[in-house]
KOLLOGU-330132 format. One record per residue: residue in three letters; x, y, z of N, C-alpha, C in turn; chain; residue number from 1. Coordinates in steps of 0.1 Angstrom, whole numbers, plus 5000, padded with zeros to 4 digits. Layout:
BEGIN
<site r="ALA" n_x="X" n_y="Y" n_z="Z" ca_x="X" ca_y="Y" ca_z="Z" c_x="X" c_y="Y" c_z="Z" c="A" k="NUM"/>
...
END
This chain:
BEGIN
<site r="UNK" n_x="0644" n_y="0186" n_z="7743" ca_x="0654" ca_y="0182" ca_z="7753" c_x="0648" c_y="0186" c_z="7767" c="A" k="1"/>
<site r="UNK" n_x="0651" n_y="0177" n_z="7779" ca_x="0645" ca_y="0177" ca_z="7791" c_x="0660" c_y="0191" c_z="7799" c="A" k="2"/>
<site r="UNK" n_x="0650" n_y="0196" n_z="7814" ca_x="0661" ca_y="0197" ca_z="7817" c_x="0669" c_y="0189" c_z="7823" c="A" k="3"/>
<site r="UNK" n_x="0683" n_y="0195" n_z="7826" ca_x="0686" ca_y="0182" ca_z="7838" c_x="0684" c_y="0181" c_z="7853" c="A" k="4"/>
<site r="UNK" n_x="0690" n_y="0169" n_z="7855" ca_x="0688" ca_y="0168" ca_z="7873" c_x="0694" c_y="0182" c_z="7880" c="A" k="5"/>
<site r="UNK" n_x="0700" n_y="0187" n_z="7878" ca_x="0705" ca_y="0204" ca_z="7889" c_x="0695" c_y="0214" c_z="7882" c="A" k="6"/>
<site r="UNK" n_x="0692" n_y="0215" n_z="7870" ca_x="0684" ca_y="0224" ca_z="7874" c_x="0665" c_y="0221" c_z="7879" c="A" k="7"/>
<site r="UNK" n_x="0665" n_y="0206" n_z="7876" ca_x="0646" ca_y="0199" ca_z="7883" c_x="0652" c_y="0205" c_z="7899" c="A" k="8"/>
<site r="UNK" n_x="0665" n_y="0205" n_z="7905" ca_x="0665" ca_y="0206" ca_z="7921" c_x="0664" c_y="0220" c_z="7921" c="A" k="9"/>
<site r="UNK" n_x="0672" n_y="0228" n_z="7913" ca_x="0670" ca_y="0239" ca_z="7916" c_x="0651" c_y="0247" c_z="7918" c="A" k="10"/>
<site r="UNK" n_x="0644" n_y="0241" n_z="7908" ca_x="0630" ca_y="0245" ca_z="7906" c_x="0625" c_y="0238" c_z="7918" c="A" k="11"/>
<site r="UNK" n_x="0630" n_y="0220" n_z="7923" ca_x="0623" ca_y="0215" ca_z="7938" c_x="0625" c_y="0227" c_z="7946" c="A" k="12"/>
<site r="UNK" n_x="0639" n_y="0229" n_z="7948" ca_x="0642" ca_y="0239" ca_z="7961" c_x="0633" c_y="0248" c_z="7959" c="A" k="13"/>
<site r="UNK" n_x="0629" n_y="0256" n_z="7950" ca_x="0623" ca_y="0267" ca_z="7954" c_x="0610" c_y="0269" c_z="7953" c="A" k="14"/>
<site r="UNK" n_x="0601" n_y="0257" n_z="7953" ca_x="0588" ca_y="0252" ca_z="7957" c_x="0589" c_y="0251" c_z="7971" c="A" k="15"/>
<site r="UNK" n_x="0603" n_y="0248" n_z="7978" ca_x="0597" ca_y="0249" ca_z="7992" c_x="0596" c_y="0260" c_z="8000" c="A" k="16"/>
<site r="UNK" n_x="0594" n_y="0258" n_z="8014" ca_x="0599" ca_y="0266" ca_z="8022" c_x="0606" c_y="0265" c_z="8030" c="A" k="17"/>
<site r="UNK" n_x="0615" n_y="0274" n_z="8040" ca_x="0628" ca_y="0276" ca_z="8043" c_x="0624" c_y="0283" c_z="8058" c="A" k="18"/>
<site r="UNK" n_x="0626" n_y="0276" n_z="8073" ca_x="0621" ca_y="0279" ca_z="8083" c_x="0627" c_y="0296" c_z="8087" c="A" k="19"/>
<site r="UNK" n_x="0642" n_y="0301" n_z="8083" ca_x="0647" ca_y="0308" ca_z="8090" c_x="0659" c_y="0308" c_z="8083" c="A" k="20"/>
<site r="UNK" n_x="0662" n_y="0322" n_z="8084" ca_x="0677" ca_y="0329" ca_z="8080" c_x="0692" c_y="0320" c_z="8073" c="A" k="21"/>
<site r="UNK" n_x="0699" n_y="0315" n_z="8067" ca_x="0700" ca_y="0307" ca_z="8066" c_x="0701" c_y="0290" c_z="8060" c="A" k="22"/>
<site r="UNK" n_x="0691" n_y="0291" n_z="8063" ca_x="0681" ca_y="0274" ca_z="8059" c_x="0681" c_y="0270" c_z="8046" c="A" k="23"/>
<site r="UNK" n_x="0681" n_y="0283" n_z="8036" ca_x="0683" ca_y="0281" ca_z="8024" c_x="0694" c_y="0280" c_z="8014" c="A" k="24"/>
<site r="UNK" n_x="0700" n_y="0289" n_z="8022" ca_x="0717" ca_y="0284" ca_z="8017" c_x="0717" c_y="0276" c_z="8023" c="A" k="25"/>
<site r="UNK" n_x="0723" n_y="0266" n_z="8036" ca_x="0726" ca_y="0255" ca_z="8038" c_x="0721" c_y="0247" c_z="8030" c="A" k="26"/>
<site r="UNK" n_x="0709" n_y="0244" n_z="8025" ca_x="0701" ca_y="0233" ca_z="8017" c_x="0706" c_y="0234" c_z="8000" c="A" k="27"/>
<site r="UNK" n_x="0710" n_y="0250" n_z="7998" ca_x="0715" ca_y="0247" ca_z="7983" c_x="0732" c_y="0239" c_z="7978" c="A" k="28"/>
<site r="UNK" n_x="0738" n_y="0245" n_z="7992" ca_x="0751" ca_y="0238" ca_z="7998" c_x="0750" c_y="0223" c_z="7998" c="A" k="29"/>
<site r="UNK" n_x="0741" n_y="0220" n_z="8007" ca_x="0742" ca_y="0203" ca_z="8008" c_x="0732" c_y="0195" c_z="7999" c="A" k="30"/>
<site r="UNK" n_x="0724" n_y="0202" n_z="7991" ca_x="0717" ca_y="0193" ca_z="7986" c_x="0717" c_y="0192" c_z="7971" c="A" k="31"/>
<site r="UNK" n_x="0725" n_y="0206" n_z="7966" ca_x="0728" ca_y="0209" ca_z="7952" c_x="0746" c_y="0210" c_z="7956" c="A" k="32"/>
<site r="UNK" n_x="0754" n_y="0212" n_z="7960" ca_x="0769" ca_y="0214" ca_z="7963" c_x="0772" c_y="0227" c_z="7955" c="A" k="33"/>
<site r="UNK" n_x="0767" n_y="0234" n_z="7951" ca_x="0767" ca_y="0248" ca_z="7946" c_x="0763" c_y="0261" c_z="7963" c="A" k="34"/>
<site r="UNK" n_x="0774" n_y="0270" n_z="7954" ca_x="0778" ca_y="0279" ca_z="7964" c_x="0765" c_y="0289" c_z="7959" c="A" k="35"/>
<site r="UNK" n_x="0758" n_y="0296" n_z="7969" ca_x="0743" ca_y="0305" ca_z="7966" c_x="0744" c_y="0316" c_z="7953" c="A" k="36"/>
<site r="UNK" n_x="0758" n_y="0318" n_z="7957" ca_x="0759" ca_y="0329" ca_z="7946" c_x="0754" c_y="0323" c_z="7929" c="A" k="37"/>
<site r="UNK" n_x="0763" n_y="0314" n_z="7931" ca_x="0759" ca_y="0305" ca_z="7913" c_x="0744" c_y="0299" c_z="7912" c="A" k="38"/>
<site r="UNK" n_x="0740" n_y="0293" n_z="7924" ca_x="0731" ca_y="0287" ca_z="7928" c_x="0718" c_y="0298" c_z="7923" c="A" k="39"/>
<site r="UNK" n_x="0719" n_y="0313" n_z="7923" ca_x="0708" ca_y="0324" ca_z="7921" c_x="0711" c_y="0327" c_z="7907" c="A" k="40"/>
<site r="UNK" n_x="0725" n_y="0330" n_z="7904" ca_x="0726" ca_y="0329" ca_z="7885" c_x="0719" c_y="0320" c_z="7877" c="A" k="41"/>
<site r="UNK" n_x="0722" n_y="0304" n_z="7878" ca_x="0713" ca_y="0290" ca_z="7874" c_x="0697" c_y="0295" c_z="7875" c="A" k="42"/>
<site r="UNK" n_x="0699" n_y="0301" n_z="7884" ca_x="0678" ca_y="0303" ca_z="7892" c_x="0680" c_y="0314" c_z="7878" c="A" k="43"/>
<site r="UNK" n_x="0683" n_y="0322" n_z="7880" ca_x="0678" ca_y="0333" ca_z="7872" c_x="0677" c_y="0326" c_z="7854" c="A" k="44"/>
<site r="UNK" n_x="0689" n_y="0324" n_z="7855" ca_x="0688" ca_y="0320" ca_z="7833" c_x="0678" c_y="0310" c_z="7837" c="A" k="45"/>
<site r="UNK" n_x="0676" n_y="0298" n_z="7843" ca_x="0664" ca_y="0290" ca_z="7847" c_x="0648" c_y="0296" c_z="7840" c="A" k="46"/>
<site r="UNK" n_x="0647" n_y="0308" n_z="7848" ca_x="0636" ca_y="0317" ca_z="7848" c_x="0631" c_y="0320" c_z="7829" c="A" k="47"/>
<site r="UNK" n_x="0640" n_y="0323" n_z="7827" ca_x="0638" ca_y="0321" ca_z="7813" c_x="0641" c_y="0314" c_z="7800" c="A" k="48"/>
<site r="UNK" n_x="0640" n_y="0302" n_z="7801" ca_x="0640" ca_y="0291" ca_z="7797" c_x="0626" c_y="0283" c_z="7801" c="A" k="49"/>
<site r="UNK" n_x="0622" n_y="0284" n_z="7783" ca_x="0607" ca_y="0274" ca_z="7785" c_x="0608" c_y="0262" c_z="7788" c="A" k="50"/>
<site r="UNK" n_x="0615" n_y="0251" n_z="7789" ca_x="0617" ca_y="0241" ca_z="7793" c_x="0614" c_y="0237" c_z="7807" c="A" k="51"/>
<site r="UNK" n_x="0618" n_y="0252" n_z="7815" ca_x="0612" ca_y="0252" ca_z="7827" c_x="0596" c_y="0255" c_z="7832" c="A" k="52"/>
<site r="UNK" n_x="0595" n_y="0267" n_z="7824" ca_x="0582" ca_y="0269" ca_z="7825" c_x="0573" c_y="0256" c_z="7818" c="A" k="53"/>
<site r="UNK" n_x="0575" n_y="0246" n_z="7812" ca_x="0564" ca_y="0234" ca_z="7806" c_x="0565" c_y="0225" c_z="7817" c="A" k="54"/>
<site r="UNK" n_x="0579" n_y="0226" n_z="7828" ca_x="0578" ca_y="0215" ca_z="7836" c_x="0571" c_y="0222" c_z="7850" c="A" k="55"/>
<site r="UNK" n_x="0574" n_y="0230" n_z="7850" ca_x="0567" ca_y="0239" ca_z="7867" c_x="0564" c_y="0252" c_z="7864" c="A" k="56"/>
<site r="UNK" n_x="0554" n_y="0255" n_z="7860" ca_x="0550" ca_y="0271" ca_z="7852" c_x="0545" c_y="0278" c_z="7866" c="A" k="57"/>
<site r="UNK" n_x="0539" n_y="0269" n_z="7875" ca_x="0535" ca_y="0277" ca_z="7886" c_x="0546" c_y="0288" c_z="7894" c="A" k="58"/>
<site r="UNK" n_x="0557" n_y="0275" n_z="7896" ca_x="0568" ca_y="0279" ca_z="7905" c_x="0578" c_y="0293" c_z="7896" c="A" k="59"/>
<site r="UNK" n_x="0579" n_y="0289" n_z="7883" ca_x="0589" ca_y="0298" ca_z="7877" c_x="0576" c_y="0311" c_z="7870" c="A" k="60"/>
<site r="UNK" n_x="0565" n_y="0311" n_z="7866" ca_x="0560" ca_y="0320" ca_z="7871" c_x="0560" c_y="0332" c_z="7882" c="A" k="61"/>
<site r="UNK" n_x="0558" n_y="0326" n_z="7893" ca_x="0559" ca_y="0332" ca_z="7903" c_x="0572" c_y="0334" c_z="7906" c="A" k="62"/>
<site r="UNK" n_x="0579" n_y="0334" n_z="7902" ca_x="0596" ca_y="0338" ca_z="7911" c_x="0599" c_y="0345" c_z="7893" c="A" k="63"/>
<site r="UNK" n_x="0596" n_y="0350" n_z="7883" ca_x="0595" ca_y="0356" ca_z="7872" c_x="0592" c_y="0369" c_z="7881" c="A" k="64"/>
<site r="UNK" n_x="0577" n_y="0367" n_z="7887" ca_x="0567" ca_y="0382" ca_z="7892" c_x="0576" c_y="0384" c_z="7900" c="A" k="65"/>
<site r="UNK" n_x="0586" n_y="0378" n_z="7913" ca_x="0594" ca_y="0385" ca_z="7921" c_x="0607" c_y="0393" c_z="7916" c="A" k="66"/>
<site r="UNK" n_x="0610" n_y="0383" n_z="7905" ca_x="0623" ca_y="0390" ca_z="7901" c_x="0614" c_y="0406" c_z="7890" c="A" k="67"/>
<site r="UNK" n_x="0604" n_y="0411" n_z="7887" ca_x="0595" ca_y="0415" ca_z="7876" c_x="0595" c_y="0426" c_z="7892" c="A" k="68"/>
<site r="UNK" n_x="0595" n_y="0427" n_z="7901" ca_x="0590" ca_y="0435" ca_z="7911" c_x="0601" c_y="0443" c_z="7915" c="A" k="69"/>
<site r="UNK" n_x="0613" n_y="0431" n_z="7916" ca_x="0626" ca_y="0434" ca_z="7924" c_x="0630" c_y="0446" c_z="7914" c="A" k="70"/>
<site r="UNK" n_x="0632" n_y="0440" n_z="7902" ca_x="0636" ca_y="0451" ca_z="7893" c_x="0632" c_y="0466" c_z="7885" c="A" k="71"/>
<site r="UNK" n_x="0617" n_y="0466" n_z="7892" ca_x="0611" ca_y="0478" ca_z="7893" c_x="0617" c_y="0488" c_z="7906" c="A" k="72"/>
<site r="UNK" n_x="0618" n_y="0476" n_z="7917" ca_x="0624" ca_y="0490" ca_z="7930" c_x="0635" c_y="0492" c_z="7927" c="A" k="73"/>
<site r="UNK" n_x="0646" n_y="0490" n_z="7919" ca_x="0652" ca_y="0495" ca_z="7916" c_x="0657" c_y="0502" c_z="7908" c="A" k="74"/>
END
């Protein structure tokens, strides 16, 4: 089973980059209609889920090692 269309945008969004403070809520607001808060829960269960990693292993690798860092300083 594929994923679906909100979570391929959630993985688009966060291949990009984001000019300034901001920029990235607004974009998860208007381009997903999800409020940031849910918008980072989805990201997170996302993260671990192989479905994601077969479609974009680069992107959900890497945001794996940030969340793998975050949770060491704390």
């Amino acid at each position: 089973m594929e994923l679906g269309a909100r979570e391929r945008g959630i993985l688009a969004l966060e291949r990009r980059g984001f000019p300034g403070p901001g920029a990235k809520e607004r974009a998860i607001r208007e381009e997903l209609g999800l409020a940031p808060v849910r918008y980072y829960q989805l990201l997170n269960a996302l993260l671990d889920d192989p479905r994601a990693l077969a479609l974009d292993p680069v992107t959900v690798n890497r945001l794996r090692r940030v969340r793998q860092s975050r949770r060491g300083e704390r």
